[in-house]
C-alpha positions in Angstrom: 82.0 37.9 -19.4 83.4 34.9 -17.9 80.4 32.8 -18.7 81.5 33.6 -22.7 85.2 32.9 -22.3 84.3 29.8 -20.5 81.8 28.9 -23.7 84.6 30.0 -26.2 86.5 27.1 -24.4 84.0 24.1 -25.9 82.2 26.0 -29.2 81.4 24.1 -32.2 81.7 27.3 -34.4 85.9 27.0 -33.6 86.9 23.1 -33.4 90.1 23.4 -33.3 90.0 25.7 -30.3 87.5 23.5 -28.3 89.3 21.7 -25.4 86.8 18.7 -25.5 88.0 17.5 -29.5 91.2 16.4 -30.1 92.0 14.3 -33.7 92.7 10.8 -34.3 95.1 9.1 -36.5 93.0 9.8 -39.4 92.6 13.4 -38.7 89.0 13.4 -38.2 87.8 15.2 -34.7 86.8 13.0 -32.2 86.0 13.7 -28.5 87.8 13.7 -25.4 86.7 11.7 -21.9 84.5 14.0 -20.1 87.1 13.9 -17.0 89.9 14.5 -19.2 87.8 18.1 -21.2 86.7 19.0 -17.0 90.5 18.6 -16.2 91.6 21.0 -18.5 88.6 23.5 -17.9 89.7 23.6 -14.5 93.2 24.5 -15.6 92.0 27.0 -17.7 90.0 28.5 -15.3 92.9 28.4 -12.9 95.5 29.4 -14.8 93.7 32.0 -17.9 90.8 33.1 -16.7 92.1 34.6 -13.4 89.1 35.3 -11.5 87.9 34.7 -7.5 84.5 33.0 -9.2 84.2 29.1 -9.6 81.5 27.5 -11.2 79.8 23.8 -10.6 79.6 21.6 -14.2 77.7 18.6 -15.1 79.2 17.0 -18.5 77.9 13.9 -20.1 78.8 11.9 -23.4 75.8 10.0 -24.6 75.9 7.2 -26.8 72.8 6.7 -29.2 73.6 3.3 -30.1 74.1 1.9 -26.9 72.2 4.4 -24.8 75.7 4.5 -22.2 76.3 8.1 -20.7 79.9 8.5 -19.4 79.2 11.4 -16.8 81.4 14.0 -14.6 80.2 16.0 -11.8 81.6 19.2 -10.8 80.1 20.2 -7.4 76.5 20.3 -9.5 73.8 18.4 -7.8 73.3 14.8 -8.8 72.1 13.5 -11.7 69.4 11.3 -11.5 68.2 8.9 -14.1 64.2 7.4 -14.2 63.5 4.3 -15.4 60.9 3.7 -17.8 58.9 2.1 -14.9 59.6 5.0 -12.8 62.0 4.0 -10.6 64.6 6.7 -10.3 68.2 5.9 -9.6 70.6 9.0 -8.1 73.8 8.4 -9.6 77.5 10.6 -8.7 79.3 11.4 -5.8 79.4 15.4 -6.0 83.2 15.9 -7.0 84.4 19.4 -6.8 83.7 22.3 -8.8 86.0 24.2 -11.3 88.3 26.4 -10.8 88.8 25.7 -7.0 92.0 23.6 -6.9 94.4 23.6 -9.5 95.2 19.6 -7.5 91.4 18.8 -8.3 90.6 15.4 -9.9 88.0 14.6 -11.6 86.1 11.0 -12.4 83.6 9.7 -14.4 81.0 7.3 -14.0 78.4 6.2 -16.3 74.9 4.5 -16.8 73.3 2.5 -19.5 69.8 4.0 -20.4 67.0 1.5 -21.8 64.6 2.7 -24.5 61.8 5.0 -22.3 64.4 5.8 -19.5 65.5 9.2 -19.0 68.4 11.4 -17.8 67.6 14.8 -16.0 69.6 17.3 -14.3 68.4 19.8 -11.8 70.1 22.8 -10.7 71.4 23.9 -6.9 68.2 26.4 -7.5 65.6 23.8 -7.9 66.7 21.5 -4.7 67.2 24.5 -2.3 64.3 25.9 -3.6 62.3 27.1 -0.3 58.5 26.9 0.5 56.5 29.7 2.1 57.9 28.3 5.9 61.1 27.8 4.6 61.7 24.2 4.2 64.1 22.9 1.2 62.2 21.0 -1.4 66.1 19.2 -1.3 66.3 15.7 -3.4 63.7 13.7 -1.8 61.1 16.1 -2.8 62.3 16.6 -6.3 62.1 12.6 -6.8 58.4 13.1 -5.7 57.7 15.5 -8.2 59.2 13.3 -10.9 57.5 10.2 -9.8 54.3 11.9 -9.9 55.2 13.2 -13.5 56.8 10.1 -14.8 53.6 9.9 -17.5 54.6 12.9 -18.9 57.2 13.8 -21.8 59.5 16.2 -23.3 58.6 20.1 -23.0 55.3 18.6 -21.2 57.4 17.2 -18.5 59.9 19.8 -17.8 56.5 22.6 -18.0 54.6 20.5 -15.4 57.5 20.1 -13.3 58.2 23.8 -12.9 54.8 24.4 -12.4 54.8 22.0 -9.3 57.7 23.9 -8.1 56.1 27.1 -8.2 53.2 25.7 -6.3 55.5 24.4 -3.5 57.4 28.0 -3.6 53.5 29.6 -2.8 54.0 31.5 -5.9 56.9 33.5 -4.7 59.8 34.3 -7.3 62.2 31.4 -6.8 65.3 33.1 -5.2 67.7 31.3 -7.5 68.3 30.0 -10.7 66.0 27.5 -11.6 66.9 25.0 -14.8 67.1 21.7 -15.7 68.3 19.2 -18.9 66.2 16.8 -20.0 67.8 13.7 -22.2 64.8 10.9 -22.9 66.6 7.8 -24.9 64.6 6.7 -27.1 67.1 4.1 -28.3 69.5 3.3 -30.9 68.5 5.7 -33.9 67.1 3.5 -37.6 69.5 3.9 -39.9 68.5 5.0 -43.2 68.8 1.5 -45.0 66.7 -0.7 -42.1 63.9 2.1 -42.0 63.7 1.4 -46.2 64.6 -2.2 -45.6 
């Protein structure tokens, strides 16, 4: 229930409802800073929703043109971002979750991605992930498993990577939520004219 009043708060189907568009002197929607839309979530958590639960958000704003992703993180695990020569970068500082502190900032930071580089988000589930003596597979073994499938792409990539978690789980059911987002920047899209051009 809460997971669908929360999604109510940011759906395309009801613009003018969702906190995260506002409209500019022309009166065509445009979107609000990512710290400015987890502000008000919190609020609205806070204040609306009522409830003892809090929840941990990752929000990003990615531009296609310039490939620069203005970020805020909400108590969710950090982002990390692999170059296209496989170096991977952990960006964010942890900030705290929503609906905790009705006093809680929250700040962005960004990156710039280069054509080939690519954004990915883990869940809490997939670092505290345990293997069959109990050790946390934790960040520094996630950035192994992405270094060793930094050849791979797309559904490939995210299908390989769970599969290498199960492995280092022994083939026991993970005891948490397991999920991850995937953003691989191509770069700035063709328009229409310089593909016919």
């Amino acid at each position: 229930m809460m997971t669908a009043r929360l999604a109510s708060y940011m759906s395309s189907s009801a613009p003018e409802h969702n906190i995260a568009l506002t409209r500019d002197a022309d009166g065509a929607l445009t979107h609000l800073p990512p710290e400015q839309v987890v502000g008000s979530l919190n609020r609205l958590v806070l204040q609306e929703v009522q409830t003892d639960h809090y929840l941990t958000l990752f929000l990003a704003d990615a531009d296609l043109q310039t490939g620069r992703v203005v970020m805020v993180q909400a108590g969710h695990p950090n982002p990390m971002v692999q170059r296209s020569d496989g170096t991977l970068e952990i960006l964010g500082a942890g900030g705290l979750p929503v609906g905790l502190f009705d006093s809680a900032i929250y700040q962005q930071f960004d990156c710039v991605l280069a054509p080939g580089d690519r954004l990915i988000v883990l869940s809490d589930g997939i670092l505290e992930c345990p293997d069959p003596e109990d050790r946390l597979l934790g960040t520094e073994g996630a950035s192994r498993m992405l270094d060793d499938l930094r050849h791979l792409a797309g559904t490939a990539f995210l299908e390989a990577f769970i599969w290498n978690l199960t492995e280092y789980a022994g083939g026991h059911d993970f005891p948490d939520d397991v999920s991850a987002v995937l953003f691989e920047y191509k770069g700035a899209p063709q328009s229409e004219a310089s593909k016919t051009g």
